[in-house]
C-alpha positions as CSV (number, residue, x, y, z in Angstrom):
1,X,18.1,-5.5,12.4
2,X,16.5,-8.5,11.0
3,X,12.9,-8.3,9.7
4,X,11.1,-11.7,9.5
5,X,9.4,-11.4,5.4
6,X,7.3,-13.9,3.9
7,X,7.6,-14.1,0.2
8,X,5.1,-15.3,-2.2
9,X,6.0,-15.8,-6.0
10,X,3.4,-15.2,-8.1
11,X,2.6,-15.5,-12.3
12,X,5.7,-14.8,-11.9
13,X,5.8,-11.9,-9.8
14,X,7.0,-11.5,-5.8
15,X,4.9,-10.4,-3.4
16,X,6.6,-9.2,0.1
17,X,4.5,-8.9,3.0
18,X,5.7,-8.5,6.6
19,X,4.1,-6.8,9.4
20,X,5.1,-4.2,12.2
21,X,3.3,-2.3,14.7
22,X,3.7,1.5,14.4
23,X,1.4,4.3,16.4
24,X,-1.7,3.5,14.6
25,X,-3.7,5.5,16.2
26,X,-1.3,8.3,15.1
27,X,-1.5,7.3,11.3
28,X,-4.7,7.1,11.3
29,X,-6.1,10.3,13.0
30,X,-3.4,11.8,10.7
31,X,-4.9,10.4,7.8
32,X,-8.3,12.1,8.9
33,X,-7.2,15.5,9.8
34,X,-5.9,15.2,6.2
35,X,-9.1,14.1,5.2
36,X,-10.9,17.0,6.3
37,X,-8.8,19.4,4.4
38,X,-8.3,17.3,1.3
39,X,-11.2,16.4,-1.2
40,X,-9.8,14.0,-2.2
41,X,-8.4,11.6,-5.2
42,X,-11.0,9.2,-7.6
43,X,-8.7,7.2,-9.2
44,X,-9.1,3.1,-8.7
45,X,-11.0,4.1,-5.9
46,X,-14.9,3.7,-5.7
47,X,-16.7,5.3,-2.8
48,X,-13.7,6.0,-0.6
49,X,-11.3,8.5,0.1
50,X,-8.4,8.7,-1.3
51,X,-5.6,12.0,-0.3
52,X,-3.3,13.5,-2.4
53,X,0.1,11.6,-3.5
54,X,2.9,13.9,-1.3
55,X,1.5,12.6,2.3
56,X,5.3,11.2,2.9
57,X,6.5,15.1,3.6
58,X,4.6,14.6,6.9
59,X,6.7,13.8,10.2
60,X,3.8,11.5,11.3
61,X,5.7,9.4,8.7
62,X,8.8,8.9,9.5
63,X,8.9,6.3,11.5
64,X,7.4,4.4,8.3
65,X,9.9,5.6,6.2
66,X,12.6,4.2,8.2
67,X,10.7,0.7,8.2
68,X,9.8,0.9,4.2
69,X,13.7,1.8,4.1
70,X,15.1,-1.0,5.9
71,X,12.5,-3.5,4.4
72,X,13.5,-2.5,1.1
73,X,17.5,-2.9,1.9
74,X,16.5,-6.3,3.2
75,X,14.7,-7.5,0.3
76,X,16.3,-5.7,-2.7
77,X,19.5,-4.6,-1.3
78,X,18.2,-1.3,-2.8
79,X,16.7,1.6,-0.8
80,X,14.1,4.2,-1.9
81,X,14.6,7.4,-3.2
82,X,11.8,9.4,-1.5
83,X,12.3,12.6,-3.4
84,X,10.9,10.4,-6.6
85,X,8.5,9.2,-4.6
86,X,5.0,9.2,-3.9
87,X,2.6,8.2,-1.4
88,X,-1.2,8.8,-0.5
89,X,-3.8,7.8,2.5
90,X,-6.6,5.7,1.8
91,X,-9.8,5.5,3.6
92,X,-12.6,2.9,3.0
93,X,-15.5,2.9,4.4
94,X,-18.8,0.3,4.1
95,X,-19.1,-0.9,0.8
96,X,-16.3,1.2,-1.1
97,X,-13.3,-0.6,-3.3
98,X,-10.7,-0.4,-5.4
99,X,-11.1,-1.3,-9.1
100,X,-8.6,-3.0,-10.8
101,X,-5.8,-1.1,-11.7
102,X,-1.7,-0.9,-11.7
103,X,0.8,1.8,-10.7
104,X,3.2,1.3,-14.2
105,X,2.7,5.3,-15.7
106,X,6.1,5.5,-15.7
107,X,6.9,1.9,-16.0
108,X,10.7,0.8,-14.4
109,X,12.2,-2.0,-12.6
110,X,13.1,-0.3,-9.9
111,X,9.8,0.9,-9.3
112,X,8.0,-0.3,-6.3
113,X,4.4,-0.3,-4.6
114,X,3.3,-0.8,-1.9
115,X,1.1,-0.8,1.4
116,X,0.5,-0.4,4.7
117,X,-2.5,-1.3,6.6
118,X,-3.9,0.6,9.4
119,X,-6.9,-0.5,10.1
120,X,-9.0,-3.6,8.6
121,X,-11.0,-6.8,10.0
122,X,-11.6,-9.9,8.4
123,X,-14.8,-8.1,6.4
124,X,-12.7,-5.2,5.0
125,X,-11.9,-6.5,1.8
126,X,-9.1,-8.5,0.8
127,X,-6.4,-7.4,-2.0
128,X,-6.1,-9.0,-5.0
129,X,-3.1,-9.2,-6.8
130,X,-3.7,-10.7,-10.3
131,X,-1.4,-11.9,-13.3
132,X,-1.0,-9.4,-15.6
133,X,-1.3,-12.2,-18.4
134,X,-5.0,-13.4,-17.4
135,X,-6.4,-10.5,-15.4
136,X,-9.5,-12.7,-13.9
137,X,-6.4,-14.9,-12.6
138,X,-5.9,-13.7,-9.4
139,X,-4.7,-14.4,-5.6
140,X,-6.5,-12.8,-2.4
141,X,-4.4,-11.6,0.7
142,X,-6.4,-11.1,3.5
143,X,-4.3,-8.1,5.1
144,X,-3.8,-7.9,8.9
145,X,-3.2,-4.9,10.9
146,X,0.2,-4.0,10.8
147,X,0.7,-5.4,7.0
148,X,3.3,-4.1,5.5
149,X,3.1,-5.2,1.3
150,X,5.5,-4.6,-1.6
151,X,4.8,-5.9,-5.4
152,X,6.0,-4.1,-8.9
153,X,4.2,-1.3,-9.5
154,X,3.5,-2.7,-12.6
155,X,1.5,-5.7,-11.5
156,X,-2.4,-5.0,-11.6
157,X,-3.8,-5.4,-8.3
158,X,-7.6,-4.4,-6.9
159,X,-9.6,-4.6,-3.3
160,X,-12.6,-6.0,-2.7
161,X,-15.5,-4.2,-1.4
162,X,-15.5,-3.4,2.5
163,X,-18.0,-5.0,4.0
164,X,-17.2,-3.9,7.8
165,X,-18.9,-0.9,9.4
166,X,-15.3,0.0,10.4
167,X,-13.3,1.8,7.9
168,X,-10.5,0.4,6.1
169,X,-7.2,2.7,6.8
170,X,-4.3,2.3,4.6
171,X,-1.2,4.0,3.5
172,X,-0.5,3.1,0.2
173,X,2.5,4.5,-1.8
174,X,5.0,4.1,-5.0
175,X,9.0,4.2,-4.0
176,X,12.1,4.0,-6.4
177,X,14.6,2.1,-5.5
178,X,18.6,2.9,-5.7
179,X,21.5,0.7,-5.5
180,X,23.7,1.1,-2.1
């Protein structure tokens, strides 16, 4: 299958986006039954919900996992290793955002982030993803429903405040990669 990416090289660092329409209504009332059993994560996160990192076990997934899988063969002719893998729901609602931050703990080229976006408007805060160099250098991506986004997980990256009364849904997760 071909899958139509846009690529954006940045300080110097890629930035994949595509986008594909899954059952969004079945990620995101998902990601709230979750929600109601899981406290949560404060991390990056400020105001906002954030679940715990081993979301990608559920079946509500798969389909996902398939697309992250073929994007990633597409891009890196490399495919993710999900048992090394971790992945986690994010919920935003009015006002909340993510402060800068970057995904590099354990630091590896073949370490990827990335996101997917449920459910966001024009007001629901755009990501950022900024040159590790000069942190206050930065590019905005203004993410669309259906956004599918991969970057190193060692590039710092942030999200501006939501300023919809709708919440902003995303999937957000870190994948290594293996050689096929």
């Amino acid at each position: 299958m071909f899958i139509k990416i846009n690529k954006h090289s940045l300080y110097p660092t890629d930035v994949y986006i595509t986008n594909f329409s899954l059952n969004f209504n079945l990620l995101i009332n998902t990601l709230y039954k979750i929600k109601n059993q899981d406290k949560g994560n404060f991390i990056s996160n400020i105001g906002g919900w954030q679940s715990s990192k081993d979301i990608f076990v559920k079946k509500e997934l798969n389909t996902l996992k398939i697309l992250i899988k073929d994007t990633c063969l597409q891009i890196y002719n490399k495919e993710p290793i999900y048992k090394q893998s971790d992945c986690w729901g994010n919920i935003s609602s009015y006002s909340h955002y993510n402060n800068m931050h970057d995904h590099a703990r354990d630091p590896s080229p073949n370490k990827i982030s990335g996101i997917y976006y449920l459910q966001v408007n024009d007001n629901s805060g755009n990501l950022k993803i900024h040159d590790n160099s000069y942190p206050q250098v930065y590019t905005k991506f203004n993410p669309q429903k259906g956004d599918l986004i991969f970057f190193q997980s060692s590039i710092f990256h942030s999200v501006e405040p939501n300023f919809s009364r709708e919440d902003r849904i995303s999937i957000a997760f870190n994948i290594y990669l293996k050689s096929v």
